[in-house]
C-alpha atoms as a printed R data frame, in Angstrom:
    type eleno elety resid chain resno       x      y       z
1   ATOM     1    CA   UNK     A     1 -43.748 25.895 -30.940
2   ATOM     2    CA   UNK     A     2 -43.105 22.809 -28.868
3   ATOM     3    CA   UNK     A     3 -45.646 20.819 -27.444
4   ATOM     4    CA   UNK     A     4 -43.577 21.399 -24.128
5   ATOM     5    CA   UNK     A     5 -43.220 24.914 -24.609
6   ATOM     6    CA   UNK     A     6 -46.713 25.267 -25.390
7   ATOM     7    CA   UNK     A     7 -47.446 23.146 -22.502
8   ATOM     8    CA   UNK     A     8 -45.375 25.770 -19.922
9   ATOM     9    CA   UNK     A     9 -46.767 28.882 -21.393
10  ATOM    10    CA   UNK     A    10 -50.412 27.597 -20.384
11  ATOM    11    CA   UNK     A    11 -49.617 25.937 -17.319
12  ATOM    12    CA   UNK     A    12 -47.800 29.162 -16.070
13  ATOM    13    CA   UNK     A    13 -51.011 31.144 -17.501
14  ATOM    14    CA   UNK     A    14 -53.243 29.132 -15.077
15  ATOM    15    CA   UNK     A    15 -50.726 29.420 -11.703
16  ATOM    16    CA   UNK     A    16 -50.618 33.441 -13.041
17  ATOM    17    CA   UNK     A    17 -54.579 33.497 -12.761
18  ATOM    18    CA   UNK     A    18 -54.857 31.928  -9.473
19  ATOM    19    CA   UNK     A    19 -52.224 33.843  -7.036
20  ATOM    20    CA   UNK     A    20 -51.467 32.893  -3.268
21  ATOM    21    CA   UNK     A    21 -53.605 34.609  -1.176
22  ATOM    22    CA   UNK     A    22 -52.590 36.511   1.691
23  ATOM    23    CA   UNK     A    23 -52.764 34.210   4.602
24  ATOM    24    CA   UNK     A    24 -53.143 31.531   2.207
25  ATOM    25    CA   UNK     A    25 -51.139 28.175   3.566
26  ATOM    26    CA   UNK     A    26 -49.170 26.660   0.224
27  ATOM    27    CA   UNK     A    27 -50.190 23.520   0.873
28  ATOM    28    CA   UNK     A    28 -54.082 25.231  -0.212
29  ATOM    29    CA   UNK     A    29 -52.602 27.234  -2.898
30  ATOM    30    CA   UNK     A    30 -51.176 24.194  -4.539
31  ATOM    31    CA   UNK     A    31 -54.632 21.890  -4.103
32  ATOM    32    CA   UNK     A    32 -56.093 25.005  -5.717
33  ATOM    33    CA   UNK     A    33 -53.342 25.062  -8.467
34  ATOM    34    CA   UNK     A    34 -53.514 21.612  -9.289
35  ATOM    35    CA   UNK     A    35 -57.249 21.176  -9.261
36  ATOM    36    CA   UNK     A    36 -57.082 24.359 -11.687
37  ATOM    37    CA   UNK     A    37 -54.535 23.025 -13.785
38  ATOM    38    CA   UNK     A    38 -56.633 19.536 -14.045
39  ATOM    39    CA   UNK     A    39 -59.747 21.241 -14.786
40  ATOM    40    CA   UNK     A    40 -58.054 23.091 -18.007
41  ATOM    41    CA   UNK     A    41 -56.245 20.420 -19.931
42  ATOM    42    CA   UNK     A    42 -56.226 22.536 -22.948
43  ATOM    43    CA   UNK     A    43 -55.299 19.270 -25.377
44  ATOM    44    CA   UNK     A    44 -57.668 16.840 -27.087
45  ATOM    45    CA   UNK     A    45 -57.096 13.719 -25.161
46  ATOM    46    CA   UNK     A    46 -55.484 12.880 -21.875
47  ATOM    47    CA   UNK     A    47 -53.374 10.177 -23.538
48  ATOM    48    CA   UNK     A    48 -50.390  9.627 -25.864
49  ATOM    49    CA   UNK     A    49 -46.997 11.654 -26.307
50  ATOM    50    CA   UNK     A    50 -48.981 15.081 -25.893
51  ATOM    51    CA   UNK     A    51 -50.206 14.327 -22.205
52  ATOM    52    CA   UNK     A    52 -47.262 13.128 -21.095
53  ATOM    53    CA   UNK     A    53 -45.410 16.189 -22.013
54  ATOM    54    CA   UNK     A    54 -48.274 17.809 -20.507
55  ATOM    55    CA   UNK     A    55 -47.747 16.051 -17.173
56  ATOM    56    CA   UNK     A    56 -43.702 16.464 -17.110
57  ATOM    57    CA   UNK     A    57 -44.304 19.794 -17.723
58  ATOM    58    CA   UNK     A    58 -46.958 20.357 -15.211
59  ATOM    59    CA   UNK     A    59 -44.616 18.259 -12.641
60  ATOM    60    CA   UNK     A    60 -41.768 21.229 -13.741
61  ATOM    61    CA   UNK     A    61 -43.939 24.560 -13.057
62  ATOM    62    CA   UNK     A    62 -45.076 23.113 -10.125
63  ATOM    63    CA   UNK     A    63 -42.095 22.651  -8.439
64  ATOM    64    CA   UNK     A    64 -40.616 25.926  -9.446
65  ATOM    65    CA   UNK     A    65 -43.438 27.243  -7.634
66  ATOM    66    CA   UNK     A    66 -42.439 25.466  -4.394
67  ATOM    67    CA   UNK     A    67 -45.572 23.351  -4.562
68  ATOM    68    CA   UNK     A    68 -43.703 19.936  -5.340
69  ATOM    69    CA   UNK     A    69 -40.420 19.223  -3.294
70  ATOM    70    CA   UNK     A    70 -38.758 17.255  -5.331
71  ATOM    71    CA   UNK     A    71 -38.922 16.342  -9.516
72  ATOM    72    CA   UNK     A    72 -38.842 12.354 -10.113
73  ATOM    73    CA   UNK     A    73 -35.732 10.640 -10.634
74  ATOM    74    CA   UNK     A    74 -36.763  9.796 -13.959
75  ATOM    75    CA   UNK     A    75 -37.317 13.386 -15.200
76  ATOM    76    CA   UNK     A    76 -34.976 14.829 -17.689
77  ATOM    77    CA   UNK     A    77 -34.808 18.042 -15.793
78  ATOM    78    CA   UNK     A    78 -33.505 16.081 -12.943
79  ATOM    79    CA   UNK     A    79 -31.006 14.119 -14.608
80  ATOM    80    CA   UNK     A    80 -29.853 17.765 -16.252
81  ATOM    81    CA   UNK     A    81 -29.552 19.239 -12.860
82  ATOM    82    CA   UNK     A    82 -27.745 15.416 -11.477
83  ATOM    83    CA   UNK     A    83 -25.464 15.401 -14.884
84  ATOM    84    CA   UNK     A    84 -24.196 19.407 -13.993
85  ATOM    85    CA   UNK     A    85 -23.107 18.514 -10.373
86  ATOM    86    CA   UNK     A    86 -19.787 17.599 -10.353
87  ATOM    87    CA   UNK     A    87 -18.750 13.928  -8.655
88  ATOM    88    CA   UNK     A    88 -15.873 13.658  -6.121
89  ATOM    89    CA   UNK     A    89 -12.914 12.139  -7.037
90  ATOM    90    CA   UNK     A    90 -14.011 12.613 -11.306
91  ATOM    91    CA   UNK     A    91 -10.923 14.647 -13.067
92  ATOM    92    CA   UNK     A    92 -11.755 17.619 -14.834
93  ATOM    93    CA   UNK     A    93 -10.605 16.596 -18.409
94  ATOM    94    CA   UNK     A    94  -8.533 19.567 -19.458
95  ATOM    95    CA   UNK     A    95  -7.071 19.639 -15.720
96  ATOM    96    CA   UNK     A    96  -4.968 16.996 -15.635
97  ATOM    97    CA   UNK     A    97  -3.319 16.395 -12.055
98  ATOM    98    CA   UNK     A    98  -4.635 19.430 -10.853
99  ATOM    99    CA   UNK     A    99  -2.722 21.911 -13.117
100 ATOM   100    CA   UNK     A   100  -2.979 23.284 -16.610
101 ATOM   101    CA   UNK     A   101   0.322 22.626 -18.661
């Protein structure tokens, strides 16, 4: 197992044990998230390779669950999601001039 994959199953484990509550704003869910996710750093130390997989991770559960808006720039996830749009104007390489001969 990964140390990113390992990383998501526990950080996922701690938003699953601390659900929005009814009435709950998500702004106050996601202080409570974060400040639950800080206080169980499950690794040794909060430095070197480990923590900052732990951190890009963290940064990736938390905005699936709408508490971040947006991932960083730098973020592989977000260069995955910029790399799949397509860009105007870029040719599709096996349609050349718009039609398949």
């Amino acid at each position: 197992m990964s140390w990113a994959t390992a990383s998501r199953r526990i950080l996922l484990e701690i938003a699953a044990a601390n659900p929005q509550q009814q009435g709950e704003s998500l702004e106050g869910w996601g202080k409570r998230v974060k400040k639950a996710i800080a206080d169980d750093y499950p690794f040794a130390q909060r430095s070197g390779f480990v923590y900052k997989v732990w951190c890009r991770e963290r940064t990736s559960v938390l905005y699936d669950l709408g508490i971040v808006k947006n991932l960083p720039k730098k973020s592989s996830r977000a260069i995955a999601e910029l790399a799949a749009m397509p860009h105007p104007g870029q040719l599709n390489l096996l349609d050349v001039g718009g039609k398949n001969e």
